[in-house]
Steps between C-alpha positions, in 0.01 A plus 500: 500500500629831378492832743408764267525802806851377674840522358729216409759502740720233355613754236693795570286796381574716211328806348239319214526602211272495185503188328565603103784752597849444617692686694843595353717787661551808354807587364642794265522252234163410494358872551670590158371176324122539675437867326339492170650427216615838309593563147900590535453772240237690791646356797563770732874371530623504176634864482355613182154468370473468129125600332546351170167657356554863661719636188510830363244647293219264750235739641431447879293638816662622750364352800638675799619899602431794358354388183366199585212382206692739247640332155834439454772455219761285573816683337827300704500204677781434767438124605841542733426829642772790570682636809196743620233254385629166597200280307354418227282798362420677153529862415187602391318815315107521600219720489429711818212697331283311192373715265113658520267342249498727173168532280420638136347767656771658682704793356892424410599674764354295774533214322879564522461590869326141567727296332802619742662212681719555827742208488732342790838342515560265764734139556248250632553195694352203324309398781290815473432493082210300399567378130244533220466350172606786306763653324590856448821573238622751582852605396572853622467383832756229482789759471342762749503319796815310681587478878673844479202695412367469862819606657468880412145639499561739166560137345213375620266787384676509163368127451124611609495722240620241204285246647187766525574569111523124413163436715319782347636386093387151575165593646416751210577241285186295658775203556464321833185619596500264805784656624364827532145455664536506884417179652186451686508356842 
């Protein structure tokens, strides 16, 4: 006859443990094999990050700061980073201001007034650019912006200006129209 209520005292007693699992003790080795598995190309280990589809000419959001939700070009990509910006990020030209919506109607005047664009310059950590599907060529930019043109702010307004001109050229030309209409959220 069994005694359901009273210990076994022929046994030495132990803490019980769950049937299906197994006790095994913890050591570093096991912590690293336990997390999940990673891709090596994103692991946070490896010390660069390489973003294989973020390439120049690629259109992005920008999804945190200043102009977060604001379209971006992607002009230079530095997968290895630099001295002041030690990871991967892009140098990018976007669109701070879209331009109003222009009808038939309107005089020349205003229509010229509306169809102003206030660009930005800005290097972007990957983390915070959201690619698209599209592609905006765009060679004048290419040559405008480098790393130096942020060092000295004359530089840096100098390439707002070219960038403003190539903007406003590509969005007369009704190109890109995408690109150019603010994005609703």
């Amino acid at each position: 006859m069994s005694n359901f209520g009273s210990p076994d005292t022929s046994k030495p007693t132990q803490h019980r443990q769950h049937p299906h699992r197994q006790h095994r003790p913890t050591t570093s080795a096991t912590v690293v094999n336990s997390r999940r598995h990673r891709h090596p190309e994103y692991s946070h280990d490896s010390p660069t990050l390489t973003m294989k589809f973020l390439k120049p000419g690629r259109v992005g959001i920008v999804t945190k700061g200043r102009y977060a939700g604001k379209k971006v070009v992607i002009v230079k990509v530095l997968d290895e980073g630099t001295k002041a910006h030690p990871f991967g990020h892009a140098l990018v030209a976007g669109i701070e201001r879209y331009p109003s919506k222009v009808t038939k109607r309107m005089s020349k005047k205003r229509a010229t007034k509306r169809s102003k664009v206030k660009p930005f310059v800005k290097t972007i950590n990957y983390n915070h650019v959201m690619p698209t599907r599209y592609t905006l060529e765009m060679d004048t930019l290419k040559g405008t912006l480098s790393a130096d043109t942020f060092k000295e702010p004359t530089q840096r307004e100098e390439a707002k200006k070219t960038v403003k001109k190539a903007f406003e050229e590509r969005y007369q030309s009704g190109k890109n129209k995408w690109f150019f209409t603010p994005l609703r959220f």
